[in-house]
C-alpha positions as CSV (number, residue, x, y, z in Angstrom):
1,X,8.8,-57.7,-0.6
2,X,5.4,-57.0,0.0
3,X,5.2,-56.1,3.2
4,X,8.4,-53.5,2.1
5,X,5.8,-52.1,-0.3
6,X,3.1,-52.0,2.5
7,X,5.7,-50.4,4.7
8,X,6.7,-47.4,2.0
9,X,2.8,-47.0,1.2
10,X,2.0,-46.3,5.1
11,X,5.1,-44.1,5.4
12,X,4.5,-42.1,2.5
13,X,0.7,-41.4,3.7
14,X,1.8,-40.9,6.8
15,X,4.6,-37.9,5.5
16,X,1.5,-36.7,3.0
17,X,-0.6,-36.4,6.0
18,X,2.0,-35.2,8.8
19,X,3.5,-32.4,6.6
20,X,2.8,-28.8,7.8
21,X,1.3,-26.8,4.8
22,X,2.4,-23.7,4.3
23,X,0.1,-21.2,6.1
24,X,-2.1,-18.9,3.9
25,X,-1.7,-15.1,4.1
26,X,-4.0,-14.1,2.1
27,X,-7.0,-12.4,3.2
28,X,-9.7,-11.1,1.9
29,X,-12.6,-8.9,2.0
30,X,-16.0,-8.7,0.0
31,X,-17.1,-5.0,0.0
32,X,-21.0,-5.0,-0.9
33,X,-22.9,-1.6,-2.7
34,X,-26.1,-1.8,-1.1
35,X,-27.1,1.7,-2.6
36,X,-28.2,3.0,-5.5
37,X,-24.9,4.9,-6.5
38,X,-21.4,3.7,-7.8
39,X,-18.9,3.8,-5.0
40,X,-15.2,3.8,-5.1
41,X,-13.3,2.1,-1.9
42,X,-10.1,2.0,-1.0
43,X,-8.1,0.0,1.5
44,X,-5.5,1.7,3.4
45,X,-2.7,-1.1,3.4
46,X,0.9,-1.1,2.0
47,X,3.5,-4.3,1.7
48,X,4.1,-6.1,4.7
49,X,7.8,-5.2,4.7
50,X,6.3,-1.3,5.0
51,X,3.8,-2.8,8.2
52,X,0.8,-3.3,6.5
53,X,-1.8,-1.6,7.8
54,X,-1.8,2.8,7.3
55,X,-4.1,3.1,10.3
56,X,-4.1,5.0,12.1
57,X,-3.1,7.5,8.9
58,X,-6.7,7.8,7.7
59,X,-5.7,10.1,4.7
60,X,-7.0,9.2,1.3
61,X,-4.2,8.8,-1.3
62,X,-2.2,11.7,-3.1
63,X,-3.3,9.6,-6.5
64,X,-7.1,8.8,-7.2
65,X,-7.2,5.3,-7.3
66,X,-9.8,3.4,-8.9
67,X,-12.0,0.8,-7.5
68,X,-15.3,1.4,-8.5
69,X,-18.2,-0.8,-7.3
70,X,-21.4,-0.6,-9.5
71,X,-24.4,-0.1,-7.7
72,X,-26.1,-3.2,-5.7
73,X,-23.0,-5.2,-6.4
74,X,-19.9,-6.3,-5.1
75,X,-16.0,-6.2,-5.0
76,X,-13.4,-8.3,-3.1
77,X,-10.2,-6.9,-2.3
78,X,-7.5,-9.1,-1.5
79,X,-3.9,-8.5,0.5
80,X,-1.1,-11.1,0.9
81,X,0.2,-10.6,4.2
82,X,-0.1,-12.3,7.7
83,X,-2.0,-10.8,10.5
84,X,1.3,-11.0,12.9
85,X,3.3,-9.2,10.7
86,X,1.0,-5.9,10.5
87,X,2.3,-2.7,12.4
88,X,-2.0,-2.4,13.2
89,X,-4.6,-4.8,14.3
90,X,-7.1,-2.2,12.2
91,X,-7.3,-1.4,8.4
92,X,-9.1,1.6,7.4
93,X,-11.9,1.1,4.3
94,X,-12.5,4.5,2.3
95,X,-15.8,4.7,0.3
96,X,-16.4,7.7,-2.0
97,X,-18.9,8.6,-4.5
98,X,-17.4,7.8,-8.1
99,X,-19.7,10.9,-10.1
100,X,-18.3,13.2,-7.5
101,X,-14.8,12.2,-8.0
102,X,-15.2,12.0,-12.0
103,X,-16.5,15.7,-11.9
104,X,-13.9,17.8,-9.6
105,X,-10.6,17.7,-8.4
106,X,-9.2,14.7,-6.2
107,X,-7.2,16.9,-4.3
108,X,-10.6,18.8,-3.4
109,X,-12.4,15.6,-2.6
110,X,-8.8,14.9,-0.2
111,X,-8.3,17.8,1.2
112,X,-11.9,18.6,2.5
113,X,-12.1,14.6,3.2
114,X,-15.6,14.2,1.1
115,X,-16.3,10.8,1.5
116,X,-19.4,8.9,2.0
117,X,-17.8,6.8,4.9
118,X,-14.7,5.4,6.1
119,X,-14.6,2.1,8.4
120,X,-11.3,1.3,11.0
121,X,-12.5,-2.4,11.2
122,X,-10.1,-4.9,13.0
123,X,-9.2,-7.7,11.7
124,X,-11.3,-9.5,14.9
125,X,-14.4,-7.2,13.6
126,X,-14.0,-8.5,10.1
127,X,-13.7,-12.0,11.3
128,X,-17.4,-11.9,12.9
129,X,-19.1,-10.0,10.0
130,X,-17.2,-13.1,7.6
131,X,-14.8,-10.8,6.2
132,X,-18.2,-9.3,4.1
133,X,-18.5,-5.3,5.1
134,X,-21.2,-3.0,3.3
135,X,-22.6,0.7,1.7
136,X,-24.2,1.7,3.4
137,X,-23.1,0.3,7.3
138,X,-25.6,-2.9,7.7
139,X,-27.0,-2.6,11.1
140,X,-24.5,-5.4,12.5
141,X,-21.5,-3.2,11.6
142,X,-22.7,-0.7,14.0
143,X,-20.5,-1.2,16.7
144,X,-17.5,-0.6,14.6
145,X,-15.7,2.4,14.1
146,X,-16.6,4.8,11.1
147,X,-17.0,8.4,9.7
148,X,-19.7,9.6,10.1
149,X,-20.9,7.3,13.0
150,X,-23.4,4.4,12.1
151,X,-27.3,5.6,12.9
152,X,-29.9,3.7,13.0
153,X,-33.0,3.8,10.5
């Protein structure tokens, strides 16, 4: 009997260890305000059963949206699909100034594109800056895409 017991105890460790966990899809990414001004961002992705990803559509939305970061702080944002399954390797990060878009028209601020910056960061990109982007572009975000392009200081 007691080696049964043995027996079951090693077996069921064994199934506890060998079992395949399911694999986490969600991602996310810590957008820090390093300026002295509330931002608003705004990641360009959709459900995965749409593809994911918008880029390379790098319009901002028909609806202001509203995900204000406070000045010298932080926000994550957080999407629940796999890498494989997105229609881009690139998401698109929109970053506009929240007193501007409080005091005129959004459709002004989308139609004459009046952002501060925008970022078409791939997903390889975001996995060497540790998923951790920044406003204004920290000088190892340089060599990734943006609008208007990175400049040193």
């Amino acid at each position: 009997m007691r080696q049964f017991i043995k027996l079951s105890a090693v077996l069921l460790i064994c199934l506890i260890a060998f079992t395949a966990c399911p694999v986490n899809t969600y991602n996310s990414v810590l957008v820090k305000n390093n300026s002295s001004k509330s931002i608003t961002t705004y990641m360009g992705v959709i459900s995965a059963e749409h593809g994911g990803s918008l880029y390379p559509d790098t319009l901002l939305p028909p609806i202001k949206l509203d995900g204000e970061i406070k000045p010298y702080s932080d926000r994550t944002y957080i999407y629940n699909y796999p890498h494989s399954r997105n229609k881009s390797d690139t998401l698109s990060f929109f970053i506009w100034d929240t007193e501007l878009a409080n005091a005129i028209a959004w459709d002004s601020i989308r139609l004459k594109n009046m952002i501060l910056q925008r970022y078409d960061i791939t997903y390889w990109e975001l996995e060497s800056l540790k998923w951790e982007i920044s406003y204004p572009p920290s000088p190892k975000m340089r060599d990734i895409k943006m609008y208007p392009p990175y400049k040193e200081k």
